[in-house]
C-alpha positions in Angstrom: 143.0 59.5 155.5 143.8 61.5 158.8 141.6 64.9 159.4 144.3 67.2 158.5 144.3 65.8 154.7 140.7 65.0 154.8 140.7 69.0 155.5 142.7 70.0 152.7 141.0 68.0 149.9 137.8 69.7 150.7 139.8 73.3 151.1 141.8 72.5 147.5 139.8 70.2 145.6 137.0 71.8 143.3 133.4 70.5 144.5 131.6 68.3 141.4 128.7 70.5 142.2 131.0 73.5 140.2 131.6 73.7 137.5 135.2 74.7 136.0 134.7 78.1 134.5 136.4 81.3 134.4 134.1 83.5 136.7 132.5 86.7 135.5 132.2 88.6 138.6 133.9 91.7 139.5 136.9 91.5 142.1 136.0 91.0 145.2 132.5 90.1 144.6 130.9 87.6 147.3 128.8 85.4 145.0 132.0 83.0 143.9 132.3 82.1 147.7 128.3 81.7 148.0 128.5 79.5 144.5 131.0 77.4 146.3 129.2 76.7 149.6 126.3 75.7 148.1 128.3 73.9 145.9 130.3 71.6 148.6 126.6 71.5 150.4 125.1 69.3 147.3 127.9 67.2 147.0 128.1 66.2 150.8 124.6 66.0 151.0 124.5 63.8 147.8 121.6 66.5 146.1 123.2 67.5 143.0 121.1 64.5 140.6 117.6 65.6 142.0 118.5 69.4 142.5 116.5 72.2 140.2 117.9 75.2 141.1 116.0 78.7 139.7 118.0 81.9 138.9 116.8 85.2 139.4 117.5 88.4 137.4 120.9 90.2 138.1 124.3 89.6 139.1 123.0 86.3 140.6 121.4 84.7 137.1 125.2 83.9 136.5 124.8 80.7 139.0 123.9 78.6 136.4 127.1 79.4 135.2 128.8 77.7 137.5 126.3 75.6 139.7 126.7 72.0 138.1 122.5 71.3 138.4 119.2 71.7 136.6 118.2 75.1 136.3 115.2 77.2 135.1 115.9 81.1 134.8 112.8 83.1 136.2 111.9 86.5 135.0 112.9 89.0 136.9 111.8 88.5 140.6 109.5 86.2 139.9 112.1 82.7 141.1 109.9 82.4 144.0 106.9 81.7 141.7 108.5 79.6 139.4 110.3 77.3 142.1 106.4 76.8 143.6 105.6 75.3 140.4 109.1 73.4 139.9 108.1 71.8 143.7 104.6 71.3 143.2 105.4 69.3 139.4 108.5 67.6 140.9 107.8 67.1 144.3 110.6 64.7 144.9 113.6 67.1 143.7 115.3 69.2 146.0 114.6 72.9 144.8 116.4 76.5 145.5 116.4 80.0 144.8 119.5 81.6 143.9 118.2 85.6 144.3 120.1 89.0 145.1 118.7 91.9 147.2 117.2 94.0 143.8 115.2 90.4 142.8 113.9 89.3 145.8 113.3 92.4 147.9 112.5 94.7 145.5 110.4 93.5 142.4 109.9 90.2 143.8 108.6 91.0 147.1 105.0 89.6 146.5 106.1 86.4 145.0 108.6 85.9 148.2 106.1 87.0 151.0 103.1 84.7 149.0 105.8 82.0 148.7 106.5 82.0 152.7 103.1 82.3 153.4 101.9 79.3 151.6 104.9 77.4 153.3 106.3 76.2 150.2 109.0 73.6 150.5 111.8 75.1 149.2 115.1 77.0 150.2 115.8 80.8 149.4 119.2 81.7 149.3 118.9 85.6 149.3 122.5 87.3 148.6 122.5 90.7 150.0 124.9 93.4 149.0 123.1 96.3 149.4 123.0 97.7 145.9 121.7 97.3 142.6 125.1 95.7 140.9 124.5 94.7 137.6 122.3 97.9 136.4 125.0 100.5 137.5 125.1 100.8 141.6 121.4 102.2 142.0 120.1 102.4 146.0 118.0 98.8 146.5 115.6 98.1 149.5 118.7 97.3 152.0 120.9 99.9 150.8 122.1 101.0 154.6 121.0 104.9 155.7 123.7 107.4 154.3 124.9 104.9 151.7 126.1 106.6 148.5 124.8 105.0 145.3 124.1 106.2 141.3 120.9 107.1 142.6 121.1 108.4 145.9 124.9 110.5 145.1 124.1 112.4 148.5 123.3 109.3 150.6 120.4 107.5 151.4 118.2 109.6 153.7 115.2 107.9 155.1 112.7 110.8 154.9 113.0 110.7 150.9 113.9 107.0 150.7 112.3 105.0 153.5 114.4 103.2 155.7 116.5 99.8 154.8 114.4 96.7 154.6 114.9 93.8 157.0 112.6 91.3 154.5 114.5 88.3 156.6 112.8 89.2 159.6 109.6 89.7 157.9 109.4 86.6 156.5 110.1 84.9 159.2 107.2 86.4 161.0 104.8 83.8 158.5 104.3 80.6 160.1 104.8 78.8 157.3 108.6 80.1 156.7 110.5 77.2 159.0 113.4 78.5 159.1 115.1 81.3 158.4 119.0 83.1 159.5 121.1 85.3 158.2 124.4 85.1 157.9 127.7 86.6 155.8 131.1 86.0 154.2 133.1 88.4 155.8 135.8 86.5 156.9 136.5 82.2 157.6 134.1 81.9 160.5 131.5 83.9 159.2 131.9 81.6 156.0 132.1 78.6 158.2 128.5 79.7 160.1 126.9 80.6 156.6 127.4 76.9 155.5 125.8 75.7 158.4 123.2 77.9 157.8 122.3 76.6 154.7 122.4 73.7 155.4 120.2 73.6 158.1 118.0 74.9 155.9 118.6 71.9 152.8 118.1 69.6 156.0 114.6 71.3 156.7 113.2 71.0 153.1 114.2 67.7 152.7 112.7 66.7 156.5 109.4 67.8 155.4 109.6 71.2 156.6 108.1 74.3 154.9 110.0 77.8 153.4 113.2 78.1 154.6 115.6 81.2 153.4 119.2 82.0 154.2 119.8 85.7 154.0 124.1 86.3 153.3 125.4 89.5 153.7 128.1 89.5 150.5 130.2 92.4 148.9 129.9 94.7 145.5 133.0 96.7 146.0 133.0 98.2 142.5 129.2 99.5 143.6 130.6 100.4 146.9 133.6 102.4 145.4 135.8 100.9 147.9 138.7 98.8 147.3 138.2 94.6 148.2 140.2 94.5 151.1 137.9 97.6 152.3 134.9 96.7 151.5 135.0 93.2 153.5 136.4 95.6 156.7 132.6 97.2 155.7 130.5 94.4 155.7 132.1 93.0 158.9 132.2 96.5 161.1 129.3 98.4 159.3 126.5 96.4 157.5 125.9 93.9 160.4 124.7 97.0 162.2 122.0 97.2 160.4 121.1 93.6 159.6 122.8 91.1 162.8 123.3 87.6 162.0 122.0 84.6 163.0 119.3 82.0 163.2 116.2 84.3 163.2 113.4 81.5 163.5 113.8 77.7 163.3 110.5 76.3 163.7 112.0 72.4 163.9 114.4 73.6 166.3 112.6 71.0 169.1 114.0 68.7 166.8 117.2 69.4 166.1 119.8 71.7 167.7 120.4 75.3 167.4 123.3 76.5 164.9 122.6 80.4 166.2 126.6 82.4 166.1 127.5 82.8 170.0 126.3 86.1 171.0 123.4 87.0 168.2 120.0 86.8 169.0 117.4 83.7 167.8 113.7 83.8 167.9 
């Protein structure tokens, strides 16, 4: 099989790791291409049989939908508590959060911090569009400054609101987060560094290393009132402002080589 055909089956082909479904989300929406990375990640990595995955509250809970692999649902932001005690019972499965921005910065921001503190050994992946898009469009921890949500109609102003929430960079502040980037899907390289992203990240949990969380910058145009097309033009000119992409902290990095985008900054 030359590399040209090679490239096509994996382009065309539907991953085993996904299952055949009619999706739920809204036009546009980021998570079906997130669902499918991870997706092509577990089969080329030959996870999917040992893989438990947890699903948050919100727009995200629907990866069980469509993720072909065990899965627990967790109350609502608690997924980082509940995959510490799916690792610690089953410490020979591979083990992932599947969490939006509302879940895992807002009312699960103690479980996450404790979670990376503790260096558990397992992989957040942390979708992060900005909004609150299951419960109508409400203003979440990373809404950007001057967004317009449901709840902030006039734009968020960070004397009332507080400012947008870089919980990435937090995190990886811990020691015993190991590795931690943040990348996006706003067009085919940007999808192409996400994948490697995560999984440098499967590669760190299953090489012994501690909490490792990939941050993606994804889309809600319906929350965004802006059409598809314009709201990808958004996240790739307007939202990386705020959070810039890249390998933030890779504590194995001696070990292996960096995967940082050209350009963005690594710690």
């Amino acid at each position: 099989m030359t590399a040209a055909v090679d490239t096509r089956r994996r382009i065309y082909l539907r991953p085993s790791s996904l299952t055949d479904r009619i999706t739920h989300y809204c036009p546009g929406c980021g998570h079906g291409i997130i669902h499918r990375l991870v997706a092509e990640l577990l089969d080329e990595m030959a996870l999917g049989p040992r893989t438990i995955g947890v699903a948050s509250v919100g727009c995200s809970v629907f990866a069980y939908d469509y993720l072909d692999v065990d899965f627990v649902e967790s109350p609502h932001g608690r997924a980082a508590a509940v995959a510490t005690g799916v690792r610690r019972v089953k410490p020979d499965a591979f083990v992932f959060t599947y969490q939006g921005d509302g879940d895992l910065a807002a009312i699960g921001t103690a479980e996450i911090v404790h979670a990376a503190a503790r260096g558990e050994r397992f992989t957040a992946i942390f979708v992060n569009n900005g909004i609150y898009g299951m419960t109508g469009g409400q203003m979440a921890p990373t809404t950007l400054l001057g967004q317009r949500t449901t709840s902030s109609p006039a734009g968020r102003e960070a004397s009332l609101a507080g400012y947008p929430i870089p919980i990435t960079e937090m995190l990886a502040l811990l020691p015993g987060v190991s590795y931690a980037a943040r990348g996006s899907i706003a067009d085919p390289q940007s999808i192409g560094r996400a994948k490697t992203m995560l999984k440098r990240a499967f590669e760190t949990q299953l090489t012994g290393g501690g909490f490792s969380i990939v941050e993606i910058l994804s889309t809600c145009p319906v929350g965004w009132g802006m059409t598809p097309t314009d709201a990808m033009d958004h996240l790739a000119r307007d939202v990386v402002q705020t959070y810039p992409l890249g390998v933030i902290v890779d504590r194995m990095a001696a070990e292996r080589p960096s995967v940082a985008a050209p350009g963005t900054r690594e710690a």
